[in-house]
TORPA-4810 file (N, C-alpha, C, O; in nm, 3 decimals):
<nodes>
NODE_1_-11.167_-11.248_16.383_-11.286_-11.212_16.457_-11.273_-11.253_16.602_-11.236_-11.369_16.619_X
NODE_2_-11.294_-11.186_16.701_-11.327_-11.231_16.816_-11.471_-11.220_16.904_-11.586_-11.241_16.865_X
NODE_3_-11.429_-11.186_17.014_-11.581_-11.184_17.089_-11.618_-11.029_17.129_-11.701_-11.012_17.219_X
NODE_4_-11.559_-10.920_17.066_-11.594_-10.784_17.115_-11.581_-10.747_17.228_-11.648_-10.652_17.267_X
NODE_5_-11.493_-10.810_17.312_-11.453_-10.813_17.441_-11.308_-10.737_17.444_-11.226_-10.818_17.400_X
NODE_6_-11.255_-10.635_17.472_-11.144_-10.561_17.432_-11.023_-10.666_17.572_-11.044_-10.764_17.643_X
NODE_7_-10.930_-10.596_17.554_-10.771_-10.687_17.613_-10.694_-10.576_17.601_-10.692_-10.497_17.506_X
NODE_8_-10.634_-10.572_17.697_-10.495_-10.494_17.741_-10.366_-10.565_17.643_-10.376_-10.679_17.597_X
NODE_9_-10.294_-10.512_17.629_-10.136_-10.585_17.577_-10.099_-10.665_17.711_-10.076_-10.785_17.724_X
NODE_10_-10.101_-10.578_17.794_-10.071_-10.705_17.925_-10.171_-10.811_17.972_-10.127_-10.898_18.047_X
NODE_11_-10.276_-10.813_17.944_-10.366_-10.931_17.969_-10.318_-11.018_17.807_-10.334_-11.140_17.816_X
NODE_12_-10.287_-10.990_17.726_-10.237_-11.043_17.649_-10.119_-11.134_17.650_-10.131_-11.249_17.606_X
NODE_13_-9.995_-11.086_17.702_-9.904_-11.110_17.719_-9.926_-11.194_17.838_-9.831_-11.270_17.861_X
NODE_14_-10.028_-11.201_17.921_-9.986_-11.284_18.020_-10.126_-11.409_17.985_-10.203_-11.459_18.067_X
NODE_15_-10.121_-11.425_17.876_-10.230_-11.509_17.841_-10.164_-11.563_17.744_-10.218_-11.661_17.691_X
NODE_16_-10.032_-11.518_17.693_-9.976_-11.632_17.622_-9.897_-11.709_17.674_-9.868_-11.822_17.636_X
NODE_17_-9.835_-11.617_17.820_-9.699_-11.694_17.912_-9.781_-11.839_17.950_-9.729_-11.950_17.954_X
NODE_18_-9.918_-11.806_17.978_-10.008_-11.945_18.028_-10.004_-12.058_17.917_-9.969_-12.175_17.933_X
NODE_19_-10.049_-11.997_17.803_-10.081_-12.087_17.733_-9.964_-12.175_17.667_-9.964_-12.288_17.618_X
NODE_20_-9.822_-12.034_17.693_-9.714_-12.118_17.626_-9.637_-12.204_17.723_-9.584_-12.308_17.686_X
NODE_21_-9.630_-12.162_17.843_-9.587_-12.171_17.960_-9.462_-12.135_17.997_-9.407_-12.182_18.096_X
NODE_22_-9.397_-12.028_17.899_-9.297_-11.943_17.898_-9.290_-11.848_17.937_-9.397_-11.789_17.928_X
NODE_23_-9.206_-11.786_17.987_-9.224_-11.628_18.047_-9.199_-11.538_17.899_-9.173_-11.587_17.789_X
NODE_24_-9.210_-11.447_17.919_-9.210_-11.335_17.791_-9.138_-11.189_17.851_-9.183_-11.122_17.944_X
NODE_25_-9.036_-11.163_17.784_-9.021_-11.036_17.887_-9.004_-10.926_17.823_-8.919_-10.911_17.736_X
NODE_26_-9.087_-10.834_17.864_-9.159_-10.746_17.822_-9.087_-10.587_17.927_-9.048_-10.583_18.044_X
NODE_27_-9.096_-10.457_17.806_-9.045_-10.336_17.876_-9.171_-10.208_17.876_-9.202_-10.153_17.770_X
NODE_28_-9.216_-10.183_17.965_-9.327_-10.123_17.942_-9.267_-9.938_17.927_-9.211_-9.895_18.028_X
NODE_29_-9.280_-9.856_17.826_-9.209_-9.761_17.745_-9.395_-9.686_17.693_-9.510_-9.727_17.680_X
NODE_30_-9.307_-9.537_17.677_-9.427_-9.442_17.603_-9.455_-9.547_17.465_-9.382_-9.635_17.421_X
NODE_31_-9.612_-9.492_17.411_-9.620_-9.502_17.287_-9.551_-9.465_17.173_-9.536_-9.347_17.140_X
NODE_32_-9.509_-9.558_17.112_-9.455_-9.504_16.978_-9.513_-9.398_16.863_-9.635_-9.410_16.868_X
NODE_33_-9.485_-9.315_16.779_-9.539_-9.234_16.735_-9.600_-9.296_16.629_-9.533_-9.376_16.563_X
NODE_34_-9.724_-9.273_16.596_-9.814_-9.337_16.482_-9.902_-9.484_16.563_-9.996_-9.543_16.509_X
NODE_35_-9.842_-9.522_16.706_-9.904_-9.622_16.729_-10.032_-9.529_16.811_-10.037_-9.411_16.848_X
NODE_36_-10.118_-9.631_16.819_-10.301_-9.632_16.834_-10.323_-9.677_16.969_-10.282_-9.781_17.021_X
NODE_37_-10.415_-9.553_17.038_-10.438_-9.604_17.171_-10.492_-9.726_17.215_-10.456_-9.817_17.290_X
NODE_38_-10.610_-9.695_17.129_-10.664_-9.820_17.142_-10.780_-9.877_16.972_-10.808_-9.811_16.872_X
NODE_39_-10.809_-9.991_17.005_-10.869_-10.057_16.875_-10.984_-10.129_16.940_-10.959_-10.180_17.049_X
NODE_40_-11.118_-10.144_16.887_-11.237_-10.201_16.912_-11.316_-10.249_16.784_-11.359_-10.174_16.696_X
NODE_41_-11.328_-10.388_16.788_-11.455_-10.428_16.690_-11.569_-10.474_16.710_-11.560_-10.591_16.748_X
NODE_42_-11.641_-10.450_16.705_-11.800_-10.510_16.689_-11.810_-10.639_16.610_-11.795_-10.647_16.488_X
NODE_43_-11.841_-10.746_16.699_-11.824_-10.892_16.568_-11.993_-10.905_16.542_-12.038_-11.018_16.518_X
NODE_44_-12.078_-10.799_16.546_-12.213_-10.825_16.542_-12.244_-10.817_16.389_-12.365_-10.827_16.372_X
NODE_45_-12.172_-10.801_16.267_-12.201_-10.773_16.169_-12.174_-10.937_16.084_-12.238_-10.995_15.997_X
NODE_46_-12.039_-10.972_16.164_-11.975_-11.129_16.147_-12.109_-11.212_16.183_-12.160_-11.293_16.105_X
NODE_47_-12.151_-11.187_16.290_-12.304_-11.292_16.389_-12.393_-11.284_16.246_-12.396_-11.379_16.169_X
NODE_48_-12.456_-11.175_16.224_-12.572_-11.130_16.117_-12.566_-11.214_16.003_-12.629_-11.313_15.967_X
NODE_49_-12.449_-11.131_15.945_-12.379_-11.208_15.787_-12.384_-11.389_15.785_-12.440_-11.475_15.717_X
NODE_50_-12.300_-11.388_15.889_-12.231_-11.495_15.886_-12.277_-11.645_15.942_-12.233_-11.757_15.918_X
NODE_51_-12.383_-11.600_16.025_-12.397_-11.682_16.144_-12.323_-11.763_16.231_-12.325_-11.881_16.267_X
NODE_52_-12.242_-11.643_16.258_-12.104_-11.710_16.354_-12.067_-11.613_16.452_-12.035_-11.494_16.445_X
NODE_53_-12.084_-11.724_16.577_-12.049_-11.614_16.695_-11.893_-11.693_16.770_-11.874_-11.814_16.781_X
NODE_54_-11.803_-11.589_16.812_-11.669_-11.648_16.849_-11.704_-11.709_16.987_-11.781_-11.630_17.042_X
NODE_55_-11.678_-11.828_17.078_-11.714_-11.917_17.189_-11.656_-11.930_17.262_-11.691_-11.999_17.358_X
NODE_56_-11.520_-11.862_17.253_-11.435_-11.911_17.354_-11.341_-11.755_17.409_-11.367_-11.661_17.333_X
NODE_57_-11.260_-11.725_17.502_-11.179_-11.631_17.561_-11.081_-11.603_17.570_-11.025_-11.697_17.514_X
NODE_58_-11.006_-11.538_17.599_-10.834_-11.503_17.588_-10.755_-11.605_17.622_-10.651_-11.631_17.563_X
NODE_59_-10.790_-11.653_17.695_-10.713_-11.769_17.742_-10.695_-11.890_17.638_-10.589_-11.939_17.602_X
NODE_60_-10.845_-11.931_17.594_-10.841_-12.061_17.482_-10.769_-12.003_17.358_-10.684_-12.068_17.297_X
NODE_61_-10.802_-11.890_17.327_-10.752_-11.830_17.206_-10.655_-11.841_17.188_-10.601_-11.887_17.087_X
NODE_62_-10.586_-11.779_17.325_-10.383_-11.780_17.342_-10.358_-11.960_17.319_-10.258_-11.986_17.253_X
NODE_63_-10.441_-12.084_17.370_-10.400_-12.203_17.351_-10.398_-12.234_17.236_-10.302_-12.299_17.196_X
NODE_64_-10.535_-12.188_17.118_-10.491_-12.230_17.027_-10.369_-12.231_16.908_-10.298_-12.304_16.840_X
NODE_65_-10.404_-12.078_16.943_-10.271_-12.012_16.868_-10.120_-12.077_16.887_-10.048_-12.078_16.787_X
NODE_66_-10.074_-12.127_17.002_-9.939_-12.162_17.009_-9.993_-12.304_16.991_-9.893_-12.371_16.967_X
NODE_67_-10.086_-12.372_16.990_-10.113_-12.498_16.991_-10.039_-12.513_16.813_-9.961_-12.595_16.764_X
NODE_68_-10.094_-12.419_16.770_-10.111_-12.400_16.579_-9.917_-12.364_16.600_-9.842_-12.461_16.585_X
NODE_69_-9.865_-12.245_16.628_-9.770_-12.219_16.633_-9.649_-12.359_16.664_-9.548_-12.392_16.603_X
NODE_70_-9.707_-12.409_16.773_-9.606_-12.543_16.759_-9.580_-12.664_16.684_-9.490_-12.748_16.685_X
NODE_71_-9.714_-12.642_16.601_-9.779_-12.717_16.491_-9.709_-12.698_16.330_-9.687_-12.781_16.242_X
NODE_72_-9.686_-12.561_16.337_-9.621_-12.464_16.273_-9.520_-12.416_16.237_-9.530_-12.336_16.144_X
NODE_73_-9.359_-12.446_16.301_-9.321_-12.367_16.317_-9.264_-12.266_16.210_-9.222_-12.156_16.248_X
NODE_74_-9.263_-12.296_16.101_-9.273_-12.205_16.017_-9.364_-12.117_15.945_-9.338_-12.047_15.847_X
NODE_75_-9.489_-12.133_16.015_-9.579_-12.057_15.962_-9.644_-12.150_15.850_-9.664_-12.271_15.846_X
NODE_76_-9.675_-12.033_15.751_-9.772_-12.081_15.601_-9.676_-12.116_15.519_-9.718_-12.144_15.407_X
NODE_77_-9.543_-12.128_15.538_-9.433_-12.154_15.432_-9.400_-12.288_15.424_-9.400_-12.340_15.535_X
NODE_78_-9.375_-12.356_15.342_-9.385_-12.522_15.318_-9.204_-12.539_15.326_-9.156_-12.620_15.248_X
NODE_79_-9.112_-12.466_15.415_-8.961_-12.469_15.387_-9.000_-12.510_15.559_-8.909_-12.536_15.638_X
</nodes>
């Protein structure tokens, strides 16, 4: 779930170089066939249900994630 706030692949990508503090290098190329212009969710159904609204932005998000990832490095696998 996030905050219904949409993101570019490149605001993406440059929101993890921050958070990881790595560069990432990236080739910008046509769409692949079957890939999707774009994707949008509404987290207002998550708020209703759930009573949970997401608090934080691309930026914290990208921290946590590699925060978890370095935490991680194998993922969910116990090897």
């Amino acid at each position: 779930l996030g905050t219904g706030t949409g993101y570019s692949v490149l605001q993406m990508v440059r929101a993890m170089e921050k958070a990881s503090g790595r560069e990432i290098k990236y080739k910008i190329t046509g769409r692949r066939e079957g890939d999707v212009a774009s994707c949008y969710a509404n987290p207002a159904l998550a708020e209703r249900e759930l009573g949970w609204k997401a608090a934080f932005g691309l930026d914290k998000m990208c921290e946590d994630l590699w925060r978890w990832q370095l935490q991680n490095p194998t993922g969910f696998s116990k090897n």
